[in-house]
C-alpha positions in Angstrom: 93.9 5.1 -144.7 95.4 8.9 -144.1 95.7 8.2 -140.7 91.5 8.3 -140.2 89.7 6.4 -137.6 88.2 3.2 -138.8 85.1 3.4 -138.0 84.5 6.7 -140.2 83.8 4.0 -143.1 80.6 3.6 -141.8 79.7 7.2 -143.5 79.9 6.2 -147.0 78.6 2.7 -146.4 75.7 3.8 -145.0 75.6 6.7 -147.7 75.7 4.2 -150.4 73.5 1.7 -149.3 71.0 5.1 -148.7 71.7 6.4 -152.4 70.8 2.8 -153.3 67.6 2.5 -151.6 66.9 6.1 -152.6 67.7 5.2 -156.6 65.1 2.0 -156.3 62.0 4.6 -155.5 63.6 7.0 -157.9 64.2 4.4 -161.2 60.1 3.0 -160.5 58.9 6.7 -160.2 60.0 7.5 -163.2 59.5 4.5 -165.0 55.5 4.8 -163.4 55.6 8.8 -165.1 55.5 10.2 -161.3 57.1 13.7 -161.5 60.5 13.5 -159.3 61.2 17.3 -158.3 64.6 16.1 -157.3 67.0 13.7 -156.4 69.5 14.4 -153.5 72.5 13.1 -152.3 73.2 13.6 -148.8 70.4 16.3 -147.0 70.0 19.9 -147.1 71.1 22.5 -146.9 71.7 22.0 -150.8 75.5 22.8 -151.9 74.2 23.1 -155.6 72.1 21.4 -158.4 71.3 20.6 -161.7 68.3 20.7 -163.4 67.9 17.9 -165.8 64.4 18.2 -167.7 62.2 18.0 -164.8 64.1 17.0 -161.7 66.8 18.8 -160.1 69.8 16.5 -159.3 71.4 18.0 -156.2 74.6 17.7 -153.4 73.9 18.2 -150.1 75.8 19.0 -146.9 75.0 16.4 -144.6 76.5 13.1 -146.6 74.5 10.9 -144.8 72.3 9.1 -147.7 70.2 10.6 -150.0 66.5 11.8 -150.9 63.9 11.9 -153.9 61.1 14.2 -153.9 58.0 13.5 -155.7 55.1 16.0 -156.5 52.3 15.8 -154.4 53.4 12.8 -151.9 50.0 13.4 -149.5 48.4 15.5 -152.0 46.4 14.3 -154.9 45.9 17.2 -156.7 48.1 17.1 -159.5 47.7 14.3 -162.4 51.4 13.1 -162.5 51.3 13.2 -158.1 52.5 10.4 -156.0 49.0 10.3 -154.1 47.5 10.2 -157.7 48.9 6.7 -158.8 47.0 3.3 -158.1 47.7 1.7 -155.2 49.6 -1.0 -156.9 51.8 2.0 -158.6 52.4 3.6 -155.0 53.0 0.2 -153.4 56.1 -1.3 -155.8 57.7 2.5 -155.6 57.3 2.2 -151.6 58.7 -1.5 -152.0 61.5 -1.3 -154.6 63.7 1.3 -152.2 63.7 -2.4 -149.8 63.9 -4.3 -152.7 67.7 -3.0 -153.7 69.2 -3.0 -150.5 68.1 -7.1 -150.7 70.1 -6.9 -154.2 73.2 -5.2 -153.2 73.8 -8.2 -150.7 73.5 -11.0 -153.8 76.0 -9.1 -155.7 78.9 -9.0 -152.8 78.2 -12.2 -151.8 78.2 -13.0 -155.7 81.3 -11.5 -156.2 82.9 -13.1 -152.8 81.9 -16.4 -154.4 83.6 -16.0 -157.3 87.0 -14.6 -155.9 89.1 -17.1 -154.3 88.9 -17.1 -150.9 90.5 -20.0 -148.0 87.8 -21.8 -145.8 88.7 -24.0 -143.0 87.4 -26.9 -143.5 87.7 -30.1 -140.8 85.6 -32.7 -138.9 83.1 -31.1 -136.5 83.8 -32.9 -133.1 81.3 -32.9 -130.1 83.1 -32.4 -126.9 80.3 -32.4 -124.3 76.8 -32.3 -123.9 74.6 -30.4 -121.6 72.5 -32.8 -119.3 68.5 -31.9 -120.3 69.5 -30.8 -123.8 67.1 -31.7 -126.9 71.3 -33.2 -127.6 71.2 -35.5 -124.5 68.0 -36.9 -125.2 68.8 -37.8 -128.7 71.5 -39.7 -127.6 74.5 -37.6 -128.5 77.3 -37.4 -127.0 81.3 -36.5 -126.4 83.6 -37.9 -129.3 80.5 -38.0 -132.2 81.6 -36.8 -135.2 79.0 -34.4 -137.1 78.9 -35.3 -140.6 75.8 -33.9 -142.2 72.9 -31.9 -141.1 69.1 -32.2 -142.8 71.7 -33.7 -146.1 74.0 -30.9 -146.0 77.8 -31.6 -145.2 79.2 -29.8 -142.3 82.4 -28.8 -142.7 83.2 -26.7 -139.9 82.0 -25.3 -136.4 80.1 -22.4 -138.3 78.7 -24.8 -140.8 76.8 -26.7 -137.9 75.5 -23.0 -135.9 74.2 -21.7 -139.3 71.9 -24.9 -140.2 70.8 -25.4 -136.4 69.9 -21.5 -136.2 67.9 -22.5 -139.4 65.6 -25.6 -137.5 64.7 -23.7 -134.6 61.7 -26.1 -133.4 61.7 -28.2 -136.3 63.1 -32.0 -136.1 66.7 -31.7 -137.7 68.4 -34.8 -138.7 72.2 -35.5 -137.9 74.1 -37.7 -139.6 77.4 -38.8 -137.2 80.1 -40.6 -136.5 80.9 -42.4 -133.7 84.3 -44.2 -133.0 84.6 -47.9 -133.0 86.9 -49.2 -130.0 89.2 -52.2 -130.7 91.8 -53.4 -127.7 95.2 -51.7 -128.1 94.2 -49.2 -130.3 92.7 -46.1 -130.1 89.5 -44.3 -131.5 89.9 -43.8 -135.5 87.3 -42.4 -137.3 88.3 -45.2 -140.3 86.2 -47.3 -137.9 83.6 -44.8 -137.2 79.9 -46.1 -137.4 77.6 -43.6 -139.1 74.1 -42.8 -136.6 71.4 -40.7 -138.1 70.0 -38.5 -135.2 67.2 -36.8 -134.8 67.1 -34.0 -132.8 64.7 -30.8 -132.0 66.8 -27.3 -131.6 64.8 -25.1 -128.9 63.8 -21.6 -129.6 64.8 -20.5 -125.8 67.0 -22.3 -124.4 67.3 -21.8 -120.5 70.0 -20.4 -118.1 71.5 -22.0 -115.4 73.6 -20.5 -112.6 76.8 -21.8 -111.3 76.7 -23.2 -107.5 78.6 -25.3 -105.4 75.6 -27.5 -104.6 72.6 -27.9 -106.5 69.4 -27.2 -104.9 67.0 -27.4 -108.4 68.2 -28.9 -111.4 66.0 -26.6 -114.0 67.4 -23.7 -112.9 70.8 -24.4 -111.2 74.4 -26.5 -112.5 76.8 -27.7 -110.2 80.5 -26.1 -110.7 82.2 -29.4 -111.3 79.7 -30.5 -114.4 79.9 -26.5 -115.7 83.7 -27.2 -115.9 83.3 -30.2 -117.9 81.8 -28.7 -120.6 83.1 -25.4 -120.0 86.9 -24.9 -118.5 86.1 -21.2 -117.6 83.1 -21.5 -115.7 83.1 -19.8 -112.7 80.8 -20.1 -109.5 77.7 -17.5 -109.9 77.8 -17.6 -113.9 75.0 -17.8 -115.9 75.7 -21.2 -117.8 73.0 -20.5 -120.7 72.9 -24.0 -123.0 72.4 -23.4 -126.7 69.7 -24.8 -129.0 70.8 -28.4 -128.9 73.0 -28.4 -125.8 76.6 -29.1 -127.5 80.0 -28.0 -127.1 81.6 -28.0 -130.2 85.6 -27.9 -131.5 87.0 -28.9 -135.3 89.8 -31.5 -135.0 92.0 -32.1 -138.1 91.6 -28.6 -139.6 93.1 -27.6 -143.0 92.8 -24.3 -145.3 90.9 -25.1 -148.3 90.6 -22.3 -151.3 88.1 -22.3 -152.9 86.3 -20.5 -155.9 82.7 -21.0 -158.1 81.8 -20.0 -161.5 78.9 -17.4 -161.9 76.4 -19.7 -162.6 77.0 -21.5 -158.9 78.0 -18.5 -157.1 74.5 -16.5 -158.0 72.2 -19.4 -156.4 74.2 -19.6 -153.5 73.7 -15.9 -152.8 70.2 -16.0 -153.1 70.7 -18.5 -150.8 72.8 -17.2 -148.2 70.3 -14.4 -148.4 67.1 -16.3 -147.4 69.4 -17.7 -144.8 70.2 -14.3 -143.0 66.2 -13.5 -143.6 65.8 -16.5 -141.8 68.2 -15.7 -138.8 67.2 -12.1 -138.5 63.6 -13.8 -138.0 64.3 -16.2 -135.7 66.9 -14.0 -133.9 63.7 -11.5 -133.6 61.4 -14.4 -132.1 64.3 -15.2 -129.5 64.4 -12.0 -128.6 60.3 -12.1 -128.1 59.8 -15.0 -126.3 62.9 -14.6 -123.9 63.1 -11.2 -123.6 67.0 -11.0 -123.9 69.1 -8.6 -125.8 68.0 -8.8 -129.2 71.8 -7.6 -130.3 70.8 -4.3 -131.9 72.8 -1.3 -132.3 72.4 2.0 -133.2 74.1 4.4 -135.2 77.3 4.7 -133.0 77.6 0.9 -132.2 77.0 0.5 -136.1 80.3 2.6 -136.6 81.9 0.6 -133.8 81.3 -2.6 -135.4 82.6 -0.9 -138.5 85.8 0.2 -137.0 86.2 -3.3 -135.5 85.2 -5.4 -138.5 87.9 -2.9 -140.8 90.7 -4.1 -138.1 90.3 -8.0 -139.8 90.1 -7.3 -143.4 88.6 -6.3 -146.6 86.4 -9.4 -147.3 84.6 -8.9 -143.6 83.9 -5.2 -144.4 81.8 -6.0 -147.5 80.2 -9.0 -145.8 79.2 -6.3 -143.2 78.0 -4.3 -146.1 75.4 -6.8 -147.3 74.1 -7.5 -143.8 73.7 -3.4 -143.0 72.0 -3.6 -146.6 69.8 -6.5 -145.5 68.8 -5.1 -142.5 68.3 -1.2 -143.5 65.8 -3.1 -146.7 64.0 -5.4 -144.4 63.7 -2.6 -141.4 61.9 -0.3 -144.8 59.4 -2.6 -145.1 58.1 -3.2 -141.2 54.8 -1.0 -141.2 56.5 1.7 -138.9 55.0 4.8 -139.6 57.4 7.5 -140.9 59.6 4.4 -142.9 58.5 2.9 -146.5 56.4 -0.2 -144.6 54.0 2.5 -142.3 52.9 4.3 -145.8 52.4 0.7 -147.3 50.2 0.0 -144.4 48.2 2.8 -145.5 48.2 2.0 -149.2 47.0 -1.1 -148.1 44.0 0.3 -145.9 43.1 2.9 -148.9 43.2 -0.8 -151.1 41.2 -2.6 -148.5 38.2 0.2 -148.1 37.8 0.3 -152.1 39.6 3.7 -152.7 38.6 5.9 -149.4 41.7 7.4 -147.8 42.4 8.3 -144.4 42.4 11.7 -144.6 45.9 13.4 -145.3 46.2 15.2 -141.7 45.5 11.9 -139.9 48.6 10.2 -141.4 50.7 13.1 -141.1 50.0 12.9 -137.5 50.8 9.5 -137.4 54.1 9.7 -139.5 55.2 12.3 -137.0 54.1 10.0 -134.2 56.4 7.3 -135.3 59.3 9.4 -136.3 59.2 10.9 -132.7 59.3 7.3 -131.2 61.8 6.0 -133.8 64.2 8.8 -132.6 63.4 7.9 -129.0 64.2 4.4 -130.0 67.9 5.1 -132.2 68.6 7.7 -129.0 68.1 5.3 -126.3 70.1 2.5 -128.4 72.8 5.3 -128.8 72.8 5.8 -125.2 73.8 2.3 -124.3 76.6 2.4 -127.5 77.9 5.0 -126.0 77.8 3.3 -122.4 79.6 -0.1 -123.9 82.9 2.3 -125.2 83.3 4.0 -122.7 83.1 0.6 -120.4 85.8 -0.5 -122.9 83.2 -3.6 -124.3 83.3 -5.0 -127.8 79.9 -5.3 -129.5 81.4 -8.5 -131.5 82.2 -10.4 -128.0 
């Protein structure tokens, strides 16, 4: 649009999604008869204000989100003050800024329910099967047709990554097909045989490297079997197997549109909600127990993905709306000190010893501590976004 650079969306996204948060800590305040001195969009230096009974509504310069300001946050002094409330009181206004960034999310994906929208939709094929793989000793292998996971039809490739990324660990039943074979005529799934399967997706799956001759099996793949299941191995390549040990491919693929009534299309976004709380878990205990990339970005690799993401189309911008909103809500609430979960934590001690704070200059000191290392953090991350452009890499690869 005007000619601008894509990836400049990501300023009022991220301002929205801010002003959101922001409005959730503002709405309870208020409704809790906290005195709000003002409510800011974007951060000073102030452009101007209005003052509206007791709180001063006011545009900023940097439009980068948005503040609210309540009378005596550390300081208990005044009746009406923050640090005055119960802890209960203090804990849903800390809360309910996390609390609508996990509702913006159910409303897009509410609303992208409803709207018609093609899926492709087809029969999810295995094509090989890594030797050792929780898939190989289950018995699966090349040709099966996956029909259903834990009940649920699969429809697609995604279909099948979404529900194993769900059972990390946990025995997952698969219901498939596998092809009947009568002389002079050639596999059909009309005289497919249906197998249930049961099968346990690993949390870490290992990495093998590509040689010529294998030496040790747990740690090494011959080039010939790395071809077979994967027709761009190279020699030296890290073949890493993935929670079952599958390749997958749909066969018979066709564009189906599809639309649900409110009443369905709510559910199913609570749903698809608990399901990225669930991957962003897991994803976070991968990243734990093997030490890997955990796939974070900062600020600049956030307005990469942006730009990227706005190259494919509308719908994929407001999906990457609700997961910025999910993470930005759920990131709130971890108790880092200097975010909404590190003052929690301390509402929480102040509940646990029966009323008796920790003195106001000890937290200070320890909010300041964690902002300093939180900057740390987004600079070092920014470092490496910044190392990926100029190397010419996609985050989204």
């Amino acid at each position: 649009m005007f000619g601008l650079p894509t990836w400049l969306l990501i300023v009022p996204i991220l301002t929205s999604l801010v002003l959101v948060h922001e409005l959730g800590h503002f709405v309870t305040a208020k409704r809790f008869g906290i005195k709000v001195t003002e409510f800011g969009f974007g951060f000073p230096p102030r452009i101007f204000g209005i003052r509206y009974g007791e709180t001063i509504y006011s545009i900023n310069w940097l439009p980068l989100g948005g503040f609210v300001r309540m009378e005596g946050e550390e300081d208990p002094t005044d009746p009406r003050s923050f640090a005055r409330q119960a802890p209960w009181k203090r804990a849903i206004v800390l809360v309910a800024g996390s609390f609508m960034n996990l509702v913006v999310p159910v409303v897009i994906f509410t609303v992208m329910f409803i709207l018609p929208h093609d899926v492709v939709e087809g029969q999810v094929m295995i094509t090989g099967v890594t030797p050792g793989s929780p898939a190989q000793d289950a018995g699966l292998r090349p040709g099966d047709i996956v029909y259903q996971i834990q009940g649920k039809r699969v429809a697609n490739t995604l279909d099948l990554v979404q529900e194993i990324t769900l059972r990390l660990g946990q025995e997952t039943e698969m219901s498939v097909g596998r092809s009947g074979i009568v002389p002079g005529l050639s596999r059909t799934p009309d005289l497919r045989t249906v197998d249930r399967i049961i099968v346990v997706p690993r949390l870490n799956p290992p990495s093998r490297t590509i040689v010529e001759v294998v030496r040790d099996h747990l740690t090494e793949i011959s080039l010939g079997e790395a071809i077979t299941l994967n027709p761009n191995a190279e020699l030296g390549d890290k073949f890493r197997q993935g929670a079952v040990g599958v390749y997958i491919t749909t066969v018979n693929p066709h564009v189906v549109r599809e639309s649900f009534p409110i009443w369905e299309a709510v559910p199913m976004s609570v749903g698809k909600l608990k399901d990225v709380l669930i991957r962003t878990k897991t994803g976070l205990s991968q990243w734990v127990v093997s030490g890997g990339s955990p796939g974070i970005a900062g600020p600049i690799g956030i307005a990469q993905i942006t730009g990227e993401v706005a190259k494919v189309g509308v719908s994929p911008i407001f999906e990457l709306t609700a997961l910025l909103s999910i993470s930005l809500g759920v990131l709130n609430v971890l108790p880092i000190p200097a975010l909404d979960g590190g003052r929690l934590l301390f509402v929480g001690i102040e509940w646990v010893r029966r009323g008796k704070r920790i003195s106001e200059k000890r937290e200070n000191l320890v909010h300041l501590a964690g902002f300093i290392v939180l900057m740390g953090f987004i600079a070092v991350m920014s470092y490496f976004d910044v190392v990926r452009i100029l190397n010419g890499d996609s985050f989204l690869k």
